[in-house]
Structures are given as structure tokens and as C-alpha cells.
DSSP file (Angstrom, degrees, kcal/mol; ACC not computed):
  #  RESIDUE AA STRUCTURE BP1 BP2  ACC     N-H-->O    O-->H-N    N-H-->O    O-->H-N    TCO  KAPPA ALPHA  PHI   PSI    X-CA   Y-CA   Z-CA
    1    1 A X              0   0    0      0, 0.0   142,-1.9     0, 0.0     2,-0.4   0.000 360.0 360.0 360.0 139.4  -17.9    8.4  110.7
    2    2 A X  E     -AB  32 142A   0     30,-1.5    30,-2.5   140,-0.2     2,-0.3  -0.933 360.0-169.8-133.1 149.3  -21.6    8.4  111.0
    3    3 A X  E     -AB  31 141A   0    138,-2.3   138,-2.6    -2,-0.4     2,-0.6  -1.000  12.7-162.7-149.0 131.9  -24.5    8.2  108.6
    4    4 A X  E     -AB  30 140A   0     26,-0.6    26,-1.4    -2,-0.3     2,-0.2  -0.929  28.3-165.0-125.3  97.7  -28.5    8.9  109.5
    5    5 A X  E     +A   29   0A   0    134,-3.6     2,-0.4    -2,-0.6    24,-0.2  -0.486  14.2 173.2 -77.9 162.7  -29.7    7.0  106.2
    6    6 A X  E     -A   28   0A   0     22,-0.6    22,-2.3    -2,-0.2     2,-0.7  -0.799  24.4-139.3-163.7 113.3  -33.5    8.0  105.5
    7    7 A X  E     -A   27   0A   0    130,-3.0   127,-2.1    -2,-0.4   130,-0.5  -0.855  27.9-167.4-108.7 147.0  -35.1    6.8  102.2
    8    8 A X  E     -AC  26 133A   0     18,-1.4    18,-1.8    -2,-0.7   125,-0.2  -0.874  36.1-141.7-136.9 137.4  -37.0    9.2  101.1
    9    9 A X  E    S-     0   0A   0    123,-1.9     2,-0.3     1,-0.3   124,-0.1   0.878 100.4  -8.6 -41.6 -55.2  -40.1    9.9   98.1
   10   10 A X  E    S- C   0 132A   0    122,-0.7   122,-2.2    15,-0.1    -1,-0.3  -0.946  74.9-168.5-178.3 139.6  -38.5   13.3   97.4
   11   11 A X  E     +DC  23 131A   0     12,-1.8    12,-0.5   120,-0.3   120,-0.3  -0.705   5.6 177.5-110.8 152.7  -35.6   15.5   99.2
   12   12 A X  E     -DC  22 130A   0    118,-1.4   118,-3.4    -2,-0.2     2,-0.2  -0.540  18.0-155.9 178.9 136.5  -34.3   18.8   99.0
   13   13 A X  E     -DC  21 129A   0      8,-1.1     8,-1.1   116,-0.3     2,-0.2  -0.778  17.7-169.3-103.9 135.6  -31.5   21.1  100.9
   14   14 A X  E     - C   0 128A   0    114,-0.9   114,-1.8     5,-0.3     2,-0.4  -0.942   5.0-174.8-140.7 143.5  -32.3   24.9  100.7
   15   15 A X  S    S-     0   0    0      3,-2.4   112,-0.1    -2,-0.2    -2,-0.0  -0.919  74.5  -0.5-157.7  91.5  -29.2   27.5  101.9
   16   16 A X  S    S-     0   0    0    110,-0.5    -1,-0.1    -2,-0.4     3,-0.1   0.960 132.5 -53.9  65.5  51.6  -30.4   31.4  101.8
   17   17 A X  S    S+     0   0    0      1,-0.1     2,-0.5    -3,-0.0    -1,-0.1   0.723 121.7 111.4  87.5  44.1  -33.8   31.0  100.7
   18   18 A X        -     0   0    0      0, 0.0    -3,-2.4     0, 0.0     2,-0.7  -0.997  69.8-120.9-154.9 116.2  -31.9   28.7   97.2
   19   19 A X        +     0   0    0     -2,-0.5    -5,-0.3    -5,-0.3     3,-0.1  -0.728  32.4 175.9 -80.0 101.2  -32.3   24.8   96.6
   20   20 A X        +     0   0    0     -2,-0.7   100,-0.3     1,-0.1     2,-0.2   0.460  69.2  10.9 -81.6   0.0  -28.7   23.7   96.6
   21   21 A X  E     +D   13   0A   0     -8,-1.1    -8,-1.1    98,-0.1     2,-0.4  -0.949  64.0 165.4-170.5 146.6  -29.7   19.9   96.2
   22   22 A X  E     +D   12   0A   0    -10,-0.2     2,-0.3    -2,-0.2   -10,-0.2  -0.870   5.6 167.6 178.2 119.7  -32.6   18.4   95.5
   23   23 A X  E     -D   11   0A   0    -12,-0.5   -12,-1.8    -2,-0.4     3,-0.1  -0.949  25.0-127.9-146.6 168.9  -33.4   14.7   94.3
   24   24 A X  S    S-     0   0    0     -2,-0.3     2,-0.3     1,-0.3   -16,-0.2   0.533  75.6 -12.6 -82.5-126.3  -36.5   12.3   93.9
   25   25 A X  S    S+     0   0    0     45,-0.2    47,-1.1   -15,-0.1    -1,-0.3  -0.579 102.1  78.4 -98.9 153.3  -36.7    9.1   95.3
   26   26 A X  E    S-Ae   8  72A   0    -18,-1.8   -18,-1.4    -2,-0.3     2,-0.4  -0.929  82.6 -30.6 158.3-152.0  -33.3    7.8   96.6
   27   27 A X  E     -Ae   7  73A   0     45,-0.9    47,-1.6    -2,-0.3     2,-0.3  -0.983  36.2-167.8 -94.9  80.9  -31.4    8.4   99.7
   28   28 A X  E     -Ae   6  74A   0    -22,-2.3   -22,-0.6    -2,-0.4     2,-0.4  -0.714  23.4-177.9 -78.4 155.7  -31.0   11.5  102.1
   29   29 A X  E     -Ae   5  75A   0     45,-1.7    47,-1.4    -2,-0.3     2,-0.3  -0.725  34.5-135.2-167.4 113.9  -28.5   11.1  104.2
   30   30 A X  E     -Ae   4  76A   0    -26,-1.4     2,-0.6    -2,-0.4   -26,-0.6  -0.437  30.3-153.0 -85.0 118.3  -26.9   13.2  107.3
   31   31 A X  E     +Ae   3  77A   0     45,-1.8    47,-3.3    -2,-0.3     2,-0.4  -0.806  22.2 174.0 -77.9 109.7  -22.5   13.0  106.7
   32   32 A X  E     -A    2   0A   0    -30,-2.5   -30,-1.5    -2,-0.6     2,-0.2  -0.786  16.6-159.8-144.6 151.0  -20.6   13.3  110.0
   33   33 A X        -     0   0    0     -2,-0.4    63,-1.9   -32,-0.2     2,-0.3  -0.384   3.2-145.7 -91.2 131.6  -17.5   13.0  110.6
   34   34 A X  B >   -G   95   0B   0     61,-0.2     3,-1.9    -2,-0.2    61,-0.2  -0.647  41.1-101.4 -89.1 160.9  -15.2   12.2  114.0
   35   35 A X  T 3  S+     0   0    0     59,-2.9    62,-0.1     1,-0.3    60,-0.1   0.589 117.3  48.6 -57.7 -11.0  -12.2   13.4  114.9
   36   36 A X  T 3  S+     0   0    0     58,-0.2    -1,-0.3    60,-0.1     2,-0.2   0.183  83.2 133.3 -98.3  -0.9  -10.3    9.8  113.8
   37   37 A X    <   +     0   0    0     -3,-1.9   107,-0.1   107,-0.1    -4,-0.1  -0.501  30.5 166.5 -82.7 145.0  -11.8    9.8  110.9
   38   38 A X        -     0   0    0     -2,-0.2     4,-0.3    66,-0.0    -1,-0.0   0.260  54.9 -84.4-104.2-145.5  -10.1    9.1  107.4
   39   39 A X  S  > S+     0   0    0      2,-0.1     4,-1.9    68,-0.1     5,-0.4   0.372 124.3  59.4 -35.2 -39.0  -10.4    8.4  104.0
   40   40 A X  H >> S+     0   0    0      2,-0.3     4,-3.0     3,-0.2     3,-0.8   0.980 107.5  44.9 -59.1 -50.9  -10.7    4.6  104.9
   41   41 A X  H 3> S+     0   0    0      1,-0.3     4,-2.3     2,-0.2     3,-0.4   0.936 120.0  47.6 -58.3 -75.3  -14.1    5.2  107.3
   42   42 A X  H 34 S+     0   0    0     -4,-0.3     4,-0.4     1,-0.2    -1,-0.3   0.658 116.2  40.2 -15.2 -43.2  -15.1    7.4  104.2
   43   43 A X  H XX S+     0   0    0     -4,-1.9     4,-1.6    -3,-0.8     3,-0.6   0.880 116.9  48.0 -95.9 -42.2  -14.2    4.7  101.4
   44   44 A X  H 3X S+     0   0    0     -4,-3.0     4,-1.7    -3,-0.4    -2,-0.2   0.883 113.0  44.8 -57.3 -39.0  -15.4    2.0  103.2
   45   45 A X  H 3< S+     0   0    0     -4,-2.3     4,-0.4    -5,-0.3    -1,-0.2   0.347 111.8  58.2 -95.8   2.0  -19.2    3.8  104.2
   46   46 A X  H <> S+     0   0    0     -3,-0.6     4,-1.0    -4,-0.4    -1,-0.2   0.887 104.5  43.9 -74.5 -53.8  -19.4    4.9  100.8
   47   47 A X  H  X S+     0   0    0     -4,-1.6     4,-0.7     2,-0.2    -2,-0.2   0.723 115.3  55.9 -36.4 -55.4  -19.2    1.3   99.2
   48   48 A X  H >X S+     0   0    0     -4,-1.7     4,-1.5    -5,-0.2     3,-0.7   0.956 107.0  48.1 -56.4 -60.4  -21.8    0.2  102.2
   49   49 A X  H 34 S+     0   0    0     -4,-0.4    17,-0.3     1,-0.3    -2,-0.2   0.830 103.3  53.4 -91.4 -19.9  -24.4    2.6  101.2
   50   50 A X  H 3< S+     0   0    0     -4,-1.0    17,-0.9     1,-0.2    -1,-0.3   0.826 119.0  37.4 -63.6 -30.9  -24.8    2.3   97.7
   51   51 A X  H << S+     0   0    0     -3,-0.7    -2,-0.2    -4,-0.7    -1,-0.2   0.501  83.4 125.9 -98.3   3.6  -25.4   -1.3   98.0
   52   52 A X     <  -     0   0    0     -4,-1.5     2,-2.9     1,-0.2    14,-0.5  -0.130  57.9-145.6 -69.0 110.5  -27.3   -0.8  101.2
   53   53 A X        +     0   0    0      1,-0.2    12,-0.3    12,-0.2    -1,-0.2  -0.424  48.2 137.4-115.6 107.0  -30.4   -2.7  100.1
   54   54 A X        +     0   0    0     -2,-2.9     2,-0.3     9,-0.2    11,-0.2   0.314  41.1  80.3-100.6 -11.8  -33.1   -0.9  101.7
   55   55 A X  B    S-H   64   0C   0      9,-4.7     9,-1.3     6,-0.1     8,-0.5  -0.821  79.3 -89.9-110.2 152.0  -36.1   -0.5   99.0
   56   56 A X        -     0   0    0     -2,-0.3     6,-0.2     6,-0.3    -2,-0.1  -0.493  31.4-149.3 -56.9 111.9  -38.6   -3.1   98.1
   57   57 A X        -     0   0    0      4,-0.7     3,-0.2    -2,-0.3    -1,-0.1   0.473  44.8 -72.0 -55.3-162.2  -38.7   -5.7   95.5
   58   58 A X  S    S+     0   0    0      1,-0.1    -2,-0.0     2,-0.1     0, 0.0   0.706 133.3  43.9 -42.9 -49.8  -41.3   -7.4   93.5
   59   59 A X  S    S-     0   0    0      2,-0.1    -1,-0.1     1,-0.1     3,-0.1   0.394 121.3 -99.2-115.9  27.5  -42.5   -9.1   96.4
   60   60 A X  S    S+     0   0    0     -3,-0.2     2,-0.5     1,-0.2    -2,-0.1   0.909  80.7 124.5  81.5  46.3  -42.5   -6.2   99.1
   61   61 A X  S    S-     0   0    0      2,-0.0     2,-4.9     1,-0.0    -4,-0.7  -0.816  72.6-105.2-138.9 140.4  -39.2   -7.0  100.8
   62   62 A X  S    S+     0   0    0     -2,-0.5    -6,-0.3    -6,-0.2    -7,-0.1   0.097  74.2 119.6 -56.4  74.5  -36.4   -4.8  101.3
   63   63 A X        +     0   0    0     -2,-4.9     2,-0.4    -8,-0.5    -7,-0.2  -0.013  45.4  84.3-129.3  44.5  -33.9   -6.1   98.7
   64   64 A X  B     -H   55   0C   0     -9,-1.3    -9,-4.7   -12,-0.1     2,-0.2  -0.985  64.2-133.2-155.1 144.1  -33.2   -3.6   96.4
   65   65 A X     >  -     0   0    0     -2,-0.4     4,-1.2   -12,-0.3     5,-0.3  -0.619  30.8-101.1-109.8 156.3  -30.7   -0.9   96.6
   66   66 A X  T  4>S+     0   0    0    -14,-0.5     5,-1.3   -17,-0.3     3,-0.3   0.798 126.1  44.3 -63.4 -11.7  -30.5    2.6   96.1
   67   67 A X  T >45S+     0   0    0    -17,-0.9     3,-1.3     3,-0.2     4,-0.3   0.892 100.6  71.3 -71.3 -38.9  -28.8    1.8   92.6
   68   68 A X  T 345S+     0   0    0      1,-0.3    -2,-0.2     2,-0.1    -1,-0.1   0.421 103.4  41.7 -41.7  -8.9  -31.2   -0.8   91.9
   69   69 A X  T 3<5S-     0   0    0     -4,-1.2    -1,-0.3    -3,-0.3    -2,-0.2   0.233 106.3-113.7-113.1   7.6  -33.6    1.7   91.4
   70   70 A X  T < 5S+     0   0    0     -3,-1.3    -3,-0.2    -5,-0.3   -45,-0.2   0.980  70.9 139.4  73.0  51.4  -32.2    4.2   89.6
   71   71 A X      < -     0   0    0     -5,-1.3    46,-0.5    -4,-0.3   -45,-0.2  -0.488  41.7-119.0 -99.6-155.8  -32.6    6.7   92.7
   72   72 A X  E     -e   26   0A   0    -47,-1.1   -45,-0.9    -2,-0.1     2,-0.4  -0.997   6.3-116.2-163.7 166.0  -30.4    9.1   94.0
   73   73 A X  E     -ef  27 118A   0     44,-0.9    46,-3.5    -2,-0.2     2,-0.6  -0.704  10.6-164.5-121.8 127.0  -28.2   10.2   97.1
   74   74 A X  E     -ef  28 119A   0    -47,-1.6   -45,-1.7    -2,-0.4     2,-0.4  -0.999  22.7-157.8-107.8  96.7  -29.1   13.9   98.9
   75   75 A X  E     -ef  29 120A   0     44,-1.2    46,-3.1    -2,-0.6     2,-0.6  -0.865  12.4-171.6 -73.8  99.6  -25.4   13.9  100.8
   76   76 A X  E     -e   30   0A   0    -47,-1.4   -45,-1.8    -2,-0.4     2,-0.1  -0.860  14.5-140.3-128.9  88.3  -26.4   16.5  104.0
   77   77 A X  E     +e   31   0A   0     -2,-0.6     2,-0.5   -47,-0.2    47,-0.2  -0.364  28.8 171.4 -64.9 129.9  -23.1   17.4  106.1
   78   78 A X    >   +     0   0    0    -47,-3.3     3,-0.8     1,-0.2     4,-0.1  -0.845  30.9 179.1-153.3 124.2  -23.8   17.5  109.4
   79   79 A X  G >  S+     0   0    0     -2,-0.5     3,-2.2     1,-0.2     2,-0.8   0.995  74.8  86.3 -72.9 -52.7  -21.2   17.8  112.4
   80   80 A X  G >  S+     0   0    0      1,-0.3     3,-3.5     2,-0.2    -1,-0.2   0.597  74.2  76.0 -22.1 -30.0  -24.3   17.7  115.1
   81   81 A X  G <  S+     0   0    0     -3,-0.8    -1,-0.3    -2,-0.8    -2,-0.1   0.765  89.6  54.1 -54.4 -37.7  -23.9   13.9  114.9
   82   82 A X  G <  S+     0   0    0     -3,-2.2     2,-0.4   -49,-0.2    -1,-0.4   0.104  81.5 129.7 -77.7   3.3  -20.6   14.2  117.1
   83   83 A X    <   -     0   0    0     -3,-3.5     9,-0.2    -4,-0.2     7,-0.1  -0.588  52.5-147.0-107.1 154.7  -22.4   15.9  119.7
   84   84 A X        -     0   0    0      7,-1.9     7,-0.1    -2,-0.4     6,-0.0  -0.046  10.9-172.2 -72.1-171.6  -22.0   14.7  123.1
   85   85 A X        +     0   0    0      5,-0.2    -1,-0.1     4,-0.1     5,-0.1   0.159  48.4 120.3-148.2  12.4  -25.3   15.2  125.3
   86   86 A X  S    S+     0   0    0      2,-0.1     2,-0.1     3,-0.1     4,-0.1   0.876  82.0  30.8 -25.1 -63.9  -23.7   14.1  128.6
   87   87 A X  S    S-     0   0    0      2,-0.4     2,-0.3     1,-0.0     4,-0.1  -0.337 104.3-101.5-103.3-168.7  -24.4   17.4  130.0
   88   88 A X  S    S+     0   0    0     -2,-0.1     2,-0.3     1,-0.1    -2,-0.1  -0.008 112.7  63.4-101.8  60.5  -27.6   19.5  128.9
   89   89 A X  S    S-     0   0    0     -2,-0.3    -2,-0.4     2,-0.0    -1,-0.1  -0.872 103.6-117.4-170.9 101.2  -26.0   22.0  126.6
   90   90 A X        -     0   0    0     -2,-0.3     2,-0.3    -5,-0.1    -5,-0.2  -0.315  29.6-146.4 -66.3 143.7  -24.5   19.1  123.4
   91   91 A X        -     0   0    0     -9,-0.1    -7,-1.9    -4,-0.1    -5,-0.0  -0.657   9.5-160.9-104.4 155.2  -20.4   19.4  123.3
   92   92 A X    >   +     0   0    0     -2,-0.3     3,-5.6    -9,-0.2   -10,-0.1   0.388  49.3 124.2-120.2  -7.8  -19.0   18.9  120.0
   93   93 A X  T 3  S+     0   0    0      1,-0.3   -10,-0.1   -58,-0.0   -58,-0.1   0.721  73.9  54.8 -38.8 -59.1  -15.5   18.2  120.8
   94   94 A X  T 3  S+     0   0    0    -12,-0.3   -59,-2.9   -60,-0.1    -1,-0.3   0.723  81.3 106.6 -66.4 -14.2  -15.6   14.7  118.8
   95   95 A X  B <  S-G   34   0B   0     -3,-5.6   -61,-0.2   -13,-0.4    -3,-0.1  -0.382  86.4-104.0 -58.3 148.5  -16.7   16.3  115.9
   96   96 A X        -     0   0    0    -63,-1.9     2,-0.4    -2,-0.1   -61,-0.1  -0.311  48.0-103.1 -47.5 141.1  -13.8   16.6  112.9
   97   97 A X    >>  -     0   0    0    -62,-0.1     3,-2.1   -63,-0.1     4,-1.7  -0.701  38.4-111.4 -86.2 128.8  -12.6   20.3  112.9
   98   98 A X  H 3> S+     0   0    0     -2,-0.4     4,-2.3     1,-0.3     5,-0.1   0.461 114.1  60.1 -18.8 -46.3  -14.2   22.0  110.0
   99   99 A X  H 3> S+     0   0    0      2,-0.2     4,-1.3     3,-0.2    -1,-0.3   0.818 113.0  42.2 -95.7 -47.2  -11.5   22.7  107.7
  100  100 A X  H <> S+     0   0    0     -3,-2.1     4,-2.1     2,-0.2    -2,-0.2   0.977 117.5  47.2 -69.9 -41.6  -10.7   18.4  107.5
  101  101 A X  H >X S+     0   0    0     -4,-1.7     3,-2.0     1,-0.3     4,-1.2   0.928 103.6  57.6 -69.2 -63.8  -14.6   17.4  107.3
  102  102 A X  H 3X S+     0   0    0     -4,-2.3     4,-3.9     1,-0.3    -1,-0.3   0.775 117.3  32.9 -53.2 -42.7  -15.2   19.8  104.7
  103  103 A X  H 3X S+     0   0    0     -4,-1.3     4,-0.9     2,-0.2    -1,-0.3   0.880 118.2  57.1 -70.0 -30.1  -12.2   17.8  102.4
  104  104 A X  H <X S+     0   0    0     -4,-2.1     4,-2.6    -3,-2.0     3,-0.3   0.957 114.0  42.1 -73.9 -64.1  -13.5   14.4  104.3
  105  105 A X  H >X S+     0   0    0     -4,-1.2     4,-1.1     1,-0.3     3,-0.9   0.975 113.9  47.4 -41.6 -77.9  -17.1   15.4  102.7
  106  106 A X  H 3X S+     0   0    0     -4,-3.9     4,-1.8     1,-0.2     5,-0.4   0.723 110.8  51.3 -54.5 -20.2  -16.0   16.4   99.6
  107  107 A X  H 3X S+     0   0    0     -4,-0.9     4,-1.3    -3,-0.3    -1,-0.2   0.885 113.9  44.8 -75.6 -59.8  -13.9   13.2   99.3
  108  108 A X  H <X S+     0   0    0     -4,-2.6     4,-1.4    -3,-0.9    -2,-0.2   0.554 106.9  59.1 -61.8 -15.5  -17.0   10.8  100.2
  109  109 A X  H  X S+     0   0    0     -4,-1.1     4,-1.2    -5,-0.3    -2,-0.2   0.904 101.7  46.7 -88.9 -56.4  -19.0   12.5   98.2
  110  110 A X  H  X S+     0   0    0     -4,-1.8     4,-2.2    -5,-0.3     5,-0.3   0.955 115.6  60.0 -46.9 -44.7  -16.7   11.8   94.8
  111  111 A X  H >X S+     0   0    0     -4,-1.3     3,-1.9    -5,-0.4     4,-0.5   0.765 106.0  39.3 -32.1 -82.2  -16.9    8.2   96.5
  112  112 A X  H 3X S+     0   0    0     -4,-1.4     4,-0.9     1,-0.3     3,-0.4   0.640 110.4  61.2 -51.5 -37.9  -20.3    8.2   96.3
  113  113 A X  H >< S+     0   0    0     -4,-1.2     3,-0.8     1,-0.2    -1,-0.3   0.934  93.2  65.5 -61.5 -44.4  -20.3    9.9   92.6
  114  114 A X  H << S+     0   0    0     -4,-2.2    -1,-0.2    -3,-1.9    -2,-0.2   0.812 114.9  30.6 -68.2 -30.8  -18.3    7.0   90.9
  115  115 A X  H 3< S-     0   0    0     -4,-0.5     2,-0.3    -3,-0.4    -1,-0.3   0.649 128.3  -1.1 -92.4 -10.7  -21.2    4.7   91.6
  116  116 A X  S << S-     0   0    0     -4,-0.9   -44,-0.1    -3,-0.8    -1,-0.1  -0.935  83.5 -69.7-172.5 158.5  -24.5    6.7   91.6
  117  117 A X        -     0   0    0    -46,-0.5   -44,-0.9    -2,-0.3     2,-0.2  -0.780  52.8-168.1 -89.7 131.1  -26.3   10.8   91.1
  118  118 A X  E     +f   73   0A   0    -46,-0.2   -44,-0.2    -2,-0.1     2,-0.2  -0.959  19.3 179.1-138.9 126.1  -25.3   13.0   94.2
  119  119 A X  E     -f   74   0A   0    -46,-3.5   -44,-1.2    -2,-0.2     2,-0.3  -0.553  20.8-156.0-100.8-165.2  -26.6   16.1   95.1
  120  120 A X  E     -f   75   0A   0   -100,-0.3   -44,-0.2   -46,-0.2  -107,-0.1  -0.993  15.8-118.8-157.4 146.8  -25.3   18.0   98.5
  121  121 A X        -     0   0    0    -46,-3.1     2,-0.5    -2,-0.3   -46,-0.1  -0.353  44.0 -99.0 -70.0 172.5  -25.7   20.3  101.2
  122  122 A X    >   -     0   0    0      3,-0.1     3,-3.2   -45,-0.1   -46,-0.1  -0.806  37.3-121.7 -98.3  96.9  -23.8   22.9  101.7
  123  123 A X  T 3  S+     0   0    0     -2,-0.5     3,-0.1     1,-0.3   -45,-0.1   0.280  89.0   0.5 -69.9 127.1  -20.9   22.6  104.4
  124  124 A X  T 3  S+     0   0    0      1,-0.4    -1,-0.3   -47,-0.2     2,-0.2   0.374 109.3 108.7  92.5   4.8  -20.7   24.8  107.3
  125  125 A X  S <  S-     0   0    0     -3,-3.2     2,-0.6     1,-0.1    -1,-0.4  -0.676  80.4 -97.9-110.5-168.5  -23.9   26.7  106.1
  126  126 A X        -     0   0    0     -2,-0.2  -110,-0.5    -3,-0.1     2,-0.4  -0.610  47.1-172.0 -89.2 120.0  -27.6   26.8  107.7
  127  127 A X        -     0   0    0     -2,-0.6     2,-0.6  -112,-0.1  -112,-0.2  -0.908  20.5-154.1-104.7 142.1  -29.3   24.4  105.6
  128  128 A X  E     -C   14   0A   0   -114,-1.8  -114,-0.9    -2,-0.4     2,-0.5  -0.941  23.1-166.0 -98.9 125.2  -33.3   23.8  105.8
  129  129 A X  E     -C   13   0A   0     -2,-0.6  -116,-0.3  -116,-0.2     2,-0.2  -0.947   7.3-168.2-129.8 126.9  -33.5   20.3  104.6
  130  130 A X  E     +C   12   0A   0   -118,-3.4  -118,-1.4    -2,-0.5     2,-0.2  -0.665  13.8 167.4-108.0 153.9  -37.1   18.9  103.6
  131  131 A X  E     -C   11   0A   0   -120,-0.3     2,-0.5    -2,-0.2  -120,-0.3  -0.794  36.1-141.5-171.6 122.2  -37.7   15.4  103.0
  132  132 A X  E     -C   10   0A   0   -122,-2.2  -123,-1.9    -2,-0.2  -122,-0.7  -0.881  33.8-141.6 -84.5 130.6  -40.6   13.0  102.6
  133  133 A X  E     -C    8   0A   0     -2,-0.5     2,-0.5  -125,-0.2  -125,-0.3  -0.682  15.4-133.0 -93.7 128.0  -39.4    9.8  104.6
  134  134 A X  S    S-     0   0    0   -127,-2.1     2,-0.3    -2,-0.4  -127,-0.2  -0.644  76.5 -17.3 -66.5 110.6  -40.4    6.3  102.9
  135  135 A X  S    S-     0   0    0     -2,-0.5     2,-0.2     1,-0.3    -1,-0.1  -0.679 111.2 -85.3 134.7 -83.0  -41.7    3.8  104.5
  136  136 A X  S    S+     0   0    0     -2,-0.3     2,-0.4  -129,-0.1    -1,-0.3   0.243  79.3 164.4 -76.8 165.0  -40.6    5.5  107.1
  137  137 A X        +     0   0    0   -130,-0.5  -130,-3.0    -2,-0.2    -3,-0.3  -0.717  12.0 162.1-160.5 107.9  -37.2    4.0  106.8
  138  138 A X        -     0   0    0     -2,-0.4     2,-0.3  -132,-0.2  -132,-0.2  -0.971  14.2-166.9-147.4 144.6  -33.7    5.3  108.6
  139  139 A X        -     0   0    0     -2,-0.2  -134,-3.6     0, 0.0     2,-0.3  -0.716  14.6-138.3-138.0 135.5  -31.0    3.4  109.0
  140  140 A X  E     -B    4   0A   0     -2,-0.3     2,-0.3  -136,-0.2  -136,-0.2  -0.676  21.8-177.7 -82.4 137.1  -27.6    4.2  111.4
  141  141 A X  E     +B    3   0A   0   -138,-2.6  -138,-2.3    -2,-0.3     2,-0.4  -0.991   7.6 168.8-129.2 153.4  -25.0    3.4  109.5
  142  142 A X  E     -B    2   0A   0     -2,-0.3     2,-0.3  -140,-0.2  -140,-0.2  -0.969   8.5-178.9-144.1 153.9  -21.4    4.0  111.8
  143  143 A X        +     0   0    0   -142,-1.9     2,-0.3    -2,-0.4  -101,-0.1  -0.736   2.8 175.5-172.9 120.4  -17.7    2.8  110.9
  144  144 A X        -     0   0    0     -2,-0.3     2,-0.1  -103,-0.1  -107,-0.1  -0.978  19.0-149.1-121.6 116.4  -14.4    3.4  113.2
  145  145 A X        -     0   0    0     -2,-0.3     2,-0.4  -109,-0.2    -2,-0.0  -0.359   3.4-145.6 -67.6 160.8  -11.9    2.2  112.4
  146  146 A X              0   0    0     -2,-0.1    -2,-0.0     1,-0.1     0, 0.0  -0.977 360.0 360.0-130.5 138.1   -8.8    0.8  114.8
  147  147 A X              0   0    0     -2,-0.4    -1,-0.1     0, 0.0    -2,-0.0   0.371 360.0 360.0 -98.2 360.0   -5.0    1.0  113.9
């Protein structure tokens, strides 16, 4: 599972000319999912990025988290994350087949809900997603697990 964290001033996901998501200062953040991925990468990278303390304190250092500020989390599925670039034309083959990431999204996303306000993209459509990036500041966050 991969996450392209970006804190952001102001967000917004738009899906047929219609703002499906749309937050203030907080978190945007591109969801995708690999083909081994579970609930566990998912429960685990949920936990992570709610405490992820990435915003600025008192004395201008990045110790405050998007809950410590009352922000909020712009959730933006995006399989592209999985794509290979080996050759010049991106393979996708490690991405999650649609029909599990969409339940793998929605499932990380309630994660995400129990601690904090989430809005979302919309899965599997063409989203135009606007974002002024703070700072800037984006953060990889990645988690595979091994059986």
C-alpha cells in the first residue's frame, strides 16, 4: 500500500464538472493499493497517518499532526501508484484489481473516519484534483507486509 501525503492550505476532488470532496487545511492524499495488499497494510497506514506529525508548532517545527490541528483528510484513490515504468508505456500489473481496491479504499477510509473528517475521490472515475501544497510538504508513506 502506498500513500503520496501532501499537506495542503486547501483541497478539492471534482468528478464531471461536481466537487465530490473538498476540505481546508489538512491532508490530501493519493490511496493505492498492491496486489498483496490487505486490511492489515490498510489498518496499519491509517493509524500512521493521522498521527503523522507533519505541521508546525509554536516554535516552527513539524510536530503537530493532522489531528492536532483540527484539519482534515482529502482520501484520492489512485491505482497509477502501482505503475511499473520499466518500459516507456507504465504497466499496471501490481496494481489491486478494481473490484478489491475499491472495498480496500472504502475500508481505509472508515479507518481513517474513526479518528478524524474525510472527504474522498471518487474510485475508478476521472477525477481533477486541485490542491494548494503547504510548505511544500509530501511525504511517501509505503507499508508491505510479509507472511
Amino acid at each position: 500500500m502506498k500513500l503520496v501525503v501532501q499537506r495542503v492550505t486547501n483541497a478539492s476532488v471534482e468528478v464531471d464538472g461536481k466537487t465530490v470532496g473538498e476540505i481546508g487545511e489538512g491532508l490530501m492524499v493519493l490511496v493505492g493499493f498492491g496486489v498483496n495488499d490487505t486490511t492489515k497494510e490498510a489498518d496499519y497506514l491509517a493509524k500512521k497517518l493521522v498521527k503523522l506529525r507533519i505541521f508546525q508548532d509554536e516554535n516552527g517545527r513539524m510536530n503537530k499532526s493532522v489531528k492536532d490541528i483540527n484539519g482534515k483528510l482529502l482520501l484520492v484513490p489512485q491505482f497509477t501508484l502501482y505503475g511499473s515504468t520499466k518500459k516507456n508505456r507504465p504497466s499496471f500489473h501490481n496494481a489491486l484489481n478494481p473490484d478489491e481496491a475499491t472495498e480496500l479504499f472504502d475500508y481505509f477510509t472508515n479507518q481513517c473516519r474513526q479518528s478524524i473528517d474525510v472527504e474522498t475521490g471518487e474510485f475508478g472515475a476521472y477525477m481533477k484534483v486541485s490542491l494548494l501544497n503547504n510548505g511544500p510538504v509530501t511525504i511517501l508513506l509505503e507499508k508491505e507486509f510479509e507472511d
